[in-house]
C-alpha positions as CSV (number, residue, x, y, z in Angstrom):
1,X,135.8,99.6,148.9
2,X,133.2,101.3,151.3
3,X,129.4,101.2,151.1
4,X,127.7,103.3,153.9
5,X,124.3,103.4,154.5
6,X,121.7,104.5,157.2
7,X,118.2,103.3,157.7
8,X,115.7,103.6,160.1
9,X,118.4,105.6,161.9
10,X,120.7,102.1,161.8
11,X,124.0,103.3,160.1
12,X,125.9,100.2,158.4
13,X,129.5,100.4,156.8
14,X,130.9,97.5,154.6
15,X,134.7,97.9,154.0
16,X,135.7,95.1,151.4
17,X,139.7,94.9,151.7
18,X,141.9,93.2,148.8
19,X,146.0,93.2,150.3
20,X,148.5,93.4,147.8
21,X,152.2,92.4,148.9
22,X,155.8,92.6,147.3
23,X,157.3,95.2,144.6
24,X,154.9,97.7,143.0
25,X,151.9,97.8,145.2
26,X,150.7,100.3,143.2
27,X,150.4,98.5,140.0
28,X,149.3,95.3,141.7
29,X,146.9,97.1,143.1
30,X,145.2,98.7,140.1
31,X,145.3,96.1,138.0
32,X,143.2,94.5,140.8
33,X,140.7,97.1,141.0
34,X,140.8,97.9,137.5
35,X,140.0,94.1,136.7
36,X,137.2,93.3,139.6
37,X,136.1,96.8,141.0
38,X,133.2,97.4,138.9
39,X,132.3,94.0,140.1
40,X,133.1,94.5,144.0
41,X,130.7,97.7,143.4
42,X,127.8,96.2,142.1
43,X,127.4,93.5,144.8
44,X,127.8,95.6,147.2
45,X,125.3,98.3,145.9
46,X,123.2,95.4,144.8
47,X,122.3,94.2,148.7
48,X,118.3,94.9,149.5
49,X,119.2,94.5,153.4
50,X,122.5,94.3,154.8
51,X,123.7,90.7,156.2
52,X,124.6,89.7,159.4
53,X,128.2,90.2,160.5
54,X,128.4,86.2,161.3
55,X,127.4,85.4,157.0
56,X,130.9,87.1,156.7
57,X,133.0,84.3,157.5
């Protein structure tokens, strides 16, 4: 999931990654995102001001 943003002529991208191994990516995969997506979207849309890259770990 991407959010992308510019401010004050500062542009910010946020790539939140979920890695899915063994047989049927695919399926694991949207299960995943069909189970937490909406939520992955509304934190990320929900920030006021973006965090420091060091709040990641």
């Amino acid at each position: 999931m991407f959010l992308i943003s510019v401010e004050n002529q500062t542009g910010v991208v946020m790539n939140y990654s979920h890695r899915v191994y063994g047989k049927d990516q695919s399926k694991a995969v949207m299960d995943w995102f069909n189970a937490n997506g909406h939520k992955m979207e509304s934190t990320l849309m929900s920030f006021k001001q973006f965090p420091k890259a060091k709040e990641f770990k």
